[in-house]
C-alpha positions in Angstrom: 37.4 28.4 129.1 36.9 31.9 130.1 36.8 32.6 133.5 36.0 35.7 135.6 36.2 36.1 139.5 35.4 39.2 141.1 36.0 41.9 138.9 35.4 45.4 139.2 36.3 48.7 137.5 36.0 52.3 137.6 36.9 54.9 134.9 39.4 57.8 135.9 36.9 59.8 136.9 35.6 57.1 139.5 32.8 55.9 137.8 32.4 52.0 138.8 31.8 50.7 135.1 31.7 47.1 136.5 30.7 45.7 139.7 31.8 42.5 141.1 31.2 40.5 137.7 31.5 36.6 138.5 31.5 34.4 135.0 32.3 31.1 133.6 31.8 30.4 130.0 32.7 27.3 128.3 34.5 26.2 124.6 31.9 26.7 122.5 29.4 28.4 123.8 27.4 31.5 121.8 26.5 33.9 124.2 24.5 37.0 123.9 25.7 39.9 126.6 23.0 42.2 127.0 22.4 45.5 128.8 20.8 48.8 127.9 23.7 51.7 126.8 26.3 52.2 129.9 25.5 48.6 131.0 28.9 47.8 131.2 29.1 45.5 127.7 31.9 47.5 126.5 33.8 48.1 129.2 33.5 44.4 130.0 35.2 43.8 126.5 37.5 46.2 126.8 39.0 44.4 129.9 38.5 41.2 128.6 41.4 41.9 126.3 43.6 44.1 127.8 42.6 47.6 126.4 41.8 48.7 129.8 43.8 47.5 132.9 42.2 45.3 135.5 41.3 47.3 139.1 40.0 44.7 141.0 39.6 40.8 140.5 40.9 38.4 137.4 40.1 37.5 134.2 41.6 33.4 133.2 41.7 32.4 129.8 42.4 28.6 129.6 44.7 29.1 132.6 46.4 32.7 131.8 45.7 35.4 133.7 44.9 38.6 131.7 47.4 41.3 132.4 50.4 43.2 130.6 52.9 40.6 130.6 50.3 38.3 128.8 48.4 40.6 126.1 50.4 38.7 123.6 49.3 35.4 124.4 45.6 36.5 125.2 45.2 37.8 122.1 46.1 34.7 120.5 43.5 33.4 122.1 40.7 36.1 122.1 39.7 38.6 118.8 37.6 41.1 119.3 35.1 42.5 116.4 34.8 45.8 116.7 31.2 48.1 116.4 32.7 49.6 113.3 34.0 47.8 111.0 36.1 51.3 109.3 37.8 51.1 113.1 39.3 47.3 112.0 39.9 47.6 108.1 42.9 50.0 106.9 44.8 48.3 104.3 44.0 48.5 100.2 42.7 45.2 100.1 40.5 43.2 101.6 43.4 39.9 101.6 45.7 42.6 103.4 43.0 42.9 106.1 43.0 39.3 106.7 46.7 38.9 106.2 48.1 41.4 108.7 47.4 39.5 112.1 49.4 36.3 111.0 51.9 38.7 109.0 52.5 40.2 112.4 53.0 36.6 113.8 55.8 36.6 111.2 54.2 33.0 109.9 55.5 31.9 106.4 53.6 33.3 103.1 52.6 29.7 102.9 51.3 29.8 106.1 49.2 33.5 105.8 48.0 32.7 102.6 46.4 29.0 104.5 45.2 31.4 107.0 43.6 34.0 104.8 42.4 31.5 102.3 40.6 29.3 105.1 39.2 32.5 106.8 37.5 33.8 103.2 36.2 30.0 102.5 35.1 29.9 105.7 32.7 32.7 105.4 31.8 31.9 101.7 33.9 35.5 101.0 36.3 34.4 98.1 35.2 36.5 95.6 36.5 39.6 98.0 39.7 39.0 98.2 40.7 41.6 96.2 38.4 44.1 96.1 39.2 47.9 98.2 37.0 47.2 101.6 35.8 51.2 101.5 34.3 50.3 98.3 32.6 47.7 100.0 29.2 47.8 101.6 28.5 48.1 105.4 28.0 44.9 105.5 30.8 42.9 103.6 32.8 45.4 105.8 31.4 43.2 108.8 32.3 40.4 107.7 35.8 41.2 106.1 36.1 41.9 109.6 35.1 39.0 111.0 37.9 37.4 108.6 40.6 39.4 110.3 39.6 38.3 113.3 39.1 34.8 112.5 42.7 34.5 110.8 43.9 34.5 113.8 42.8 31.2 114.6 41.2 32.2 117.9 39.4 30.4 120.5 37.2 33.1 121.7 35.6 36.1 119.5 33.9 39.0 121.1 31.2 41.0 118.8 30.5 44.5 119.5 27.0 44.9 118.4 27.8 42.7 114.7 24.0 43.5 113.5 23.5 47.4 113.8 23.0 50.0 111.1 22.2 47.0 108.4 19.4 46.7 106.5 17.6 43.5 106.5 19.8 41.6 104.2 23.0 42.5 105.7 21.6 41.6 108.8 20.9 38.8 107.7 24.2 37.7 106.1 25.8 38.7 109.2 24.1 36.7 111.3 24.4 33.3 108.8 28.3 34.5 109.1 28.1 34.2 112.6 26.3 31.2 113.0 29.0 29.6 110.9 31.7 30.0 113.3 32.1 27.2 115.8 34.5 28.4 118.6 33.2 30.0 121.7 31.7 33.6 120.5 30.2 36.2 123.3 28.1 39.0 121.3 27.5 42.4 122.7 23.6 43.6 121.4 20.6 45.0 121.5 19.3 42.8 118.6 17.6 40.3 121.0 15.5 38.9 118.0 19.5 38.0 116.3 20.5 36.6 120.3 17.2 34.2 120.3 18.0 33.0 116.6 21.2 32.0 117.2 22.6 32.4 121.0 21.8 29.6 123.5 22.4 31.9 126.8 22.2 35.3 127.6 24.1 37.2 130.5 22.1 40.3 131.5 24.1 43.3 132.5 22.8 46.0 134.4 24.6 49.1 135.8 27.9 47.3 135.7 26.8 44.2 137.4 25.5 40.7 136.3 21.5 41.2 136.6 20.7 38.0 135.2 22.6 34.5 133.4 20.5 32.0 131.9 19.3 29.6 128.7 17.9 32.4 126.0 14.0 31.2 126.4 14.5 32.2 130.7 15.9 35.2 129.8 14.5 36.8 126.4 11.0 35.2 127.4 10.8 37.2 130.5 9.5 41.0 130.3 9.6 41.6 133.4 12.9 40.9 133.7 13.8 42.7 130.4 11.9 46.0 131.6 13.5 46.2 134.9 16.5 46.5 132.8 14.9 49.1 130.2 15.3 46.1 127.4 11.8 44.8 125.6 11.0 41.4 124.4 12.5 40.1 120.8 10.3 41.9 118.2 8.4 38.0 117.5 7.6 37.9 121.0 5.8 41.1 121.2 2.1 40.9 120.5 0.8 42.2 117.0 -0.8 45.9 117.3 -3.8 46.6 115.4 -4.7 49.8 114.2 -8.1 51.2 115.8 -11.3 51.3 112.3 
């Protein structure tokens, strides 16, 4: 479980990035976190695990408190997807990618290839396993990501916006990747048409703070809502435009 009580935090410049954010989110659960840009979605991430220190309040997962003397544990338990997948994948092949988080938990060769093996039949990937990732396209870079991540055995998975800059059948596989994975997975978007396919709640962030928290069809379904916080209903929800004879 992933719990957060009261937390706030401003960038060096004292710029309140987050305001007062009060969360519980259960094993399991697919979350979409939505917000228009400088809602706070990255920054919220960012202090989720660790990158940027805590100011004010606390962030629990399963019972340990995020903070400097923990990073190593929390990020056993929480990966983090990154926007870019070029920002995640360095090594010459894609098996290296998914190997380097248990190599760095000095696990047995046994034990990494388990890992990596399980993480590329997991995602249906195998035949990537040895191909260069900059060869590959944006989005087998996604998901070779993804793999890293899930390597790691984690109970949590953040996404920072998984479904931008693909074309239709990246977006696609990307989002049948995701809806593979069973443990708890809170995705940063704007894709609310990829949130109402596969999310079942969506937390609402606006100007730093919680605006709304609720099942997808309260929160997706709602313009008002949505406008006030300069989002717009999933593309299927909005009515069909016809062009004036």
């Amino acid at each position: 479980m992933l719990s957060i009580e009261n937390l706030s935090y401003k960038y060096p410049d004292g710029h309140a990035a987050i305001k007062n954010i009060n969360l519980t989110i259960e094993n399991g659960e697919s979350i979409a976190l939505v917000g228009a840009n400088g809602a706070g979605k990255s920054s919220l991430f960012k202090l989720i695990v660790g990158i940027s220190d805590i100011g004010e309040g606390s962030i629990n997962v399963d019972g340990v408190s995020v903070g400097k003397k923990t990073l190593k544990d929390i990020r056993r338990k929480i990966g983090m997807v990154f926007q870019n997948p070029d920002d995640q994948l360095f090594m010459t092949k894609v098996y290296d990618d998914i190997a380097f988080g248990p190599r760095n938990e000095l696990l047995s060769d046994s034990e990494v290839e388990e890992r990596v093996v399980g993480a590329l039949e997991k995602l249906d990937i195998v035949h990537l396993r040895d191909r260069m990732p900059h060869r590959l396209s944006g989005g087998e870079k996604r998901v070779i990501a993804i793999a890293s991540v899930l390597s790691m055995n984690p109970g949590i998975i953040l996404f920072d916006e998984p479904t931008s800059f693909l074309d239709p059948k990246a977006r696609r596989n990307v989002m049948e990747t995701l809806g593979k994975l069973e443990m708890t997975k809170i995705i940063a978007t704007h894709d609310l048409d990829m949130a109402l396919d596969i999310c079942d709640r969506v937390i609402v962030l606006h100007h730093g703070s919680v605006f709304a928290d609720g099942s997808v069809k309260d929160i997706l379904f709602n313009e008002a809502l949505l406008l006030n916080c300069h989002l717009e209903l999933p593309l299927c929800m909005q009515p069909c435009k016809t062009s004036e004879a």
